[in-house]
N, C-alpha and C positions, 0 to 999 in steps of 0.2 A: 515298662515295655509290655506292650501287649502278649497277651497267649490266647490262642486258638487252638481249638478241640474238634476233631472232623471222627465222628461214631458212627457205626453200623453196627445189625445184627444180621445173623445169619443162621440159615438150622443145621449147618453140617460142621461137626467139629471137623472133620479131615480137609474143607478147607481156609478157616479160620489163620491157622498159625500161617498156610501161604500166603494168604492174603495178608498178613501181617509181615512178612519178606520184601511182598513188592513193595508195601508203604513205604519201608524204611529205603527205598530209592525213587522215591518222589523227588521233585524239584519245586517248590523250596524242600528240602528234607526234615522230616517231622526231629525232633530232639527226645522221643523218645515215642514206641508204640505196645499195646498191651492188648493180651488175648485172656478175656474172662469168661467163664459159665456161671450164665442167669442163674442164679439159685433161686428160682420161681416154682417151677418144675414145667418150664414149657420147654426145657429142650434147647433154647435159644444159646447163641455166644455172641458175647459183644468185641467187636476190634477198634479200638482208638489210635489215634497218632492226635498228638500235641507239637504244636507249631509257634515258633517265634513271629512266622509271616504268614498271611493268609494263605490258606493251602491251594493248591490247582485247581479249580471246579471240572475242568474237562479230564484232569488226571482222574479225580475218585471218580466221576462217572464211566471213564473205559474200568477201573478195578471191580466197580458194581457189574459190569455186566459180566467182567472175565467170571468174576468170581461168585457172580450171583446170589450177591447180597442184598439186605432192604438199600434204599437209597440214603447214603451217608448224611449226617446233620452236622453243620459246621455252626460251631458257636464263639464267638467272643469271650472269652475269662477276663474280666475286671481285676483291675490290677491290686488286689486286697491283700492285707496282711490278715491270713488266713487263720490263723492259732489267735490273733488277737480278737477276730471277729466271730469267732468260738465262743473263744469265752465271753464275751458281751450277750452271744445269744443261746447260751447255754442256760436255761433255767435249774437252780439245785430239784434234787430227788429226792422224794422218798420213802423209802421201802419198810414195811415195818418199824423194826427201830433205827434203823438206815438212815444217815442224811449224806448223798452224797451234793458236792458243791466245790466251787471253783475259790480260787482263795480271791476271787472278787465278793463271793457272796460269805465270804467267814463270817462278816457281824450279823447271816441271819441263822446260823446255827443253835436250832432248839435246846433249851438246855437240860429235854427230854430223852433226847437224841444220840446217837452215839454217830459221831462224824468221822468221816471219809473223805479227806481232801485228794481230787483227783484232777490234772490242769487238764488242758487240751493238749494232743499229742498225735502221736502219729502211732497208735496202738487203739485196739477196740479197748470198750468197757468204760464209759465214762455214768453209766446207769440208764443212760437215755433210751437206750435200745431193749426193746424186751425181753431180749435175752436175759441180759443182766438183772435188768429191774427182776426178772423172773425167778432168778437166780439166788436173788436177795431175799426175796419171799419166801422162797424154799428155805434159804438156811435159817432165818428168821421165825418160820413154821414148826423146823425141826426145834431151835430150841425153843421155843415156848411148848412141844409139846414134853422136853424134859431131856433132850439127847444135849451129853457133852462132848464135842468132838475133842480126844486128847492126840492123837496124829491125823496132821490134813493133812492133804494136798492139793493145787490148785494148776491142773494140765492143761497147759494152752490161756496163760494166765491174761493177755494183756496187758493192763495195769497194774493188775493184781489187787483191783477192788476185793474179789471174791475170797481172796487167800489173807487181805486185810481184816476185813468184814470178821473173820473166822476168829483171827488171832484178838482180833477186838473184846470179842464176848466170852474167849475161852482161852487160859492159861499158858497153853502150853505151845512154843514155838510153831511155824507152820511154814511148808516149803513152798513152791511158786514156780512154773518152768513156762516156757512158751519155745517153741520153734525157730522164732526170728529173732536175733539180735537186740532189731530195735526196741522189739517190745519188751527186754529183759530189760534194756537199756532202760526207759521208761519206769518199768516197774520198781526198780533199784531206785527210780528217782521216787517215785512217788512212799516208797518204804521210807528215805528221809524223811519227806515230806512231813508224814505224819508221825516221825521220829520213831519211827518200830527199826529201827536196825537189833538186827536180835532175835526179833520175833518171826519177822517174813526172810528166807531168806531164798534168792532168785538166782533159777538156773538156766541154762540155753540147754534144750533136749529136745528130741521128739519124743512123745509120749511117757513113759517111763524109761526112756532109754538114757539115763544118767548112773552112774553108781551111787551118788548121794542118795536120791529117790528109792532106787532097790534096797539099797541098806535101808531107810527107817521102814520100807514094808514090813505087816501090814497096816492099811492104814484104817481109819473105821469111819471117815470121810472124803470124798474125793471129788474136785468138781472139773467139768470139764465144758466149758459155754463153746467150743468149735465151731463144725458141721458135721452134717447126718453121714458122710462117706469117711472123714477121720474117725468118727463117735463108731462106727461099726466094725471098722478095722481094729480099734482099740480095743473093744468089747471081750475077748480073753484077754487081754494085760491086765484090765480092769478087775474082773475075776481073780488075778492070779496075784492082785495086789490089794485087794480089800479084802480084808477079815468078815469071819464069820459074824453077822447079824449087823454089817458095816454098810454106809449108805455110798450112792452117786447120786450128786445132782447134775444132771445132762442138759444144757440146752446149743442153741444153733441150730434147732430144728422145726421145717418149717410144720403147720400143722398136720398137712396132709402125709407129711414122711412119719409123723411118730408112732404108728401101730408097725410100721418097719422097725424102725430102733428098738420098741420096747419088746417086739418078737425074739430078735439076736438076743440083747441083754436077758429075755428065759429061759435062753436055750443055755443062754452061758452062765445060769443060775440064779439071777436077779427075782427078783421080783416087786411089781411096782404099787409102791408107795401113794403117789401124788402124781396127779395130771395137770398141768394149770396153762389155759392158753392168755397170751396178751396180745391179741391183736395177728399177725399171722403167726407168731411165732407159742413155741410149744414149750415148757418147761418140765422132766421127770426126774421123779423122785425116785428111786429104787431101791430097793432091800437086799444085799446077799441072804 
């Protein structure tokens, strides 16, 4: 069965989510619709509605004007199994001693390498993204310049490459949370995967907001790959949960925001370590 995807952006959040009210009483009726902010920094919001059946051309064009948005792009989605064609065009990573890889690519794992098996999924973090990749480097950095992390933690985990990565090269248990279900859901999976039950263990939280997480404060690691408006808000929890002379590694942020972030994180006592950009995105290193 076909699916169709009808997109616009627009520059006014306030009216974004209406515009996203009337889709959902189009004829044919979309099967679901979604209000995002570009993280570019242009300001922009994108509105989609996904459709079984070609959508109305004269419908989105009276919403364009109501609502005075760019003029909608309707496209076709090819009917792929989507996770399978991940992984085919997923190439493995890697990051310092890092080898992250899909268990299509297990027989090219270095035997230099310390591996990270992570599938395709419906969670961030599979390295590809420079966050992550960023992320790796940093922790990767820290220890080769001699730092053992003996309590991590890994906020807003995803996969839980990062909180893997940790428990890989250093001894001691490490915990794992993310905000959404799925991606705990995920994360636990991917903890089999690479047979760490034990080691990583995954929670559903917002931020530090677990009792497991509070009890092992503090911590003398903590990563957090998000965005620059959770990363900011978090910025006293962060504080109030890493120990003296204890790091964060931050990223989800784009370049242009990171003299914001690492302003907050001095005020709330950081200071920074490592700058390292990949491409748009910013990786920091910080010091309590």
């Amino acid at each position: 069965m076909p699916t169709y995807t009808a997109l616009t952006t627009m520059k006014s959040k306030n009216n974004a989510q209406p515009l996203a009210d009337a889709m959902e009483n189009m004829t044919p009726e979309p099967y679901g619709v979604g209000v995002f902010e570009i993280e570019d920094g242009s300001g922009l919001w994108e509105v989609g509605g996904y459709f079984t059946e070609e959508p109305d051309a004269a419908g989105l064009a009276l919403l364009q004007t109501m609502f005075d948005t760019n003029p909608f792009v309707v496209s076709e989605v090819p009917d792929i199994d989507w996770v399978a064609h991940v992984k085919r065009e997923l190439p493995p990573v890697e990051a310092g001693r890092f080898f992250v890889y899909g268990s299509h690519d297990a027989a090219d794992l270095p035997e230099n390498k310390i591996g990270l098996l992570i599938e395709a999924a419906m969670a961030f973090g599979t390295g590809h993204h420079g966050t992550t990749l960023g992320c790796l480097r940093a922790l990767d950095t820290l220890a080769n310049d001699g730092f053992v992390g003996e309590n991590v933690a890994d906020i807003g985990c995803g996969t839980a490459v990062l909180g893997m990565a940790a428990a890989k090269i250093w001894p001691n248990p490490v915990v794992a949370s993310d905000i959404d279900e799925v991606a705990v859901a995920v994360a636990e999976t991917n903890v089999i995967a690479n047979d760490m039950q034990g080691r990583v263990t995954c929670l559903e939280a917002a931020g530090f907001g677990h009792p497991d997480l509070l009890a092992k404060a503090p911590y003398d690691l903590v990563f957090a790959n998000i965005l620059k408006g959770p990363l900011v808000a978090l910025a006293p929890d962060m504080a109030a949960n890493i120990g003296k002379d204890g790091y964060a590694i931050l990223s989800g942020i784009l370049n242009e925001q990171a003299d914001d972030v690492i302003a907050v994180y001095i005020e709330n006592g950081f200071n920074l370590v490592k700058r390292d950009e990949i491409v748009d995105w910013t990786t920091l290193t910080l010091r309590r």
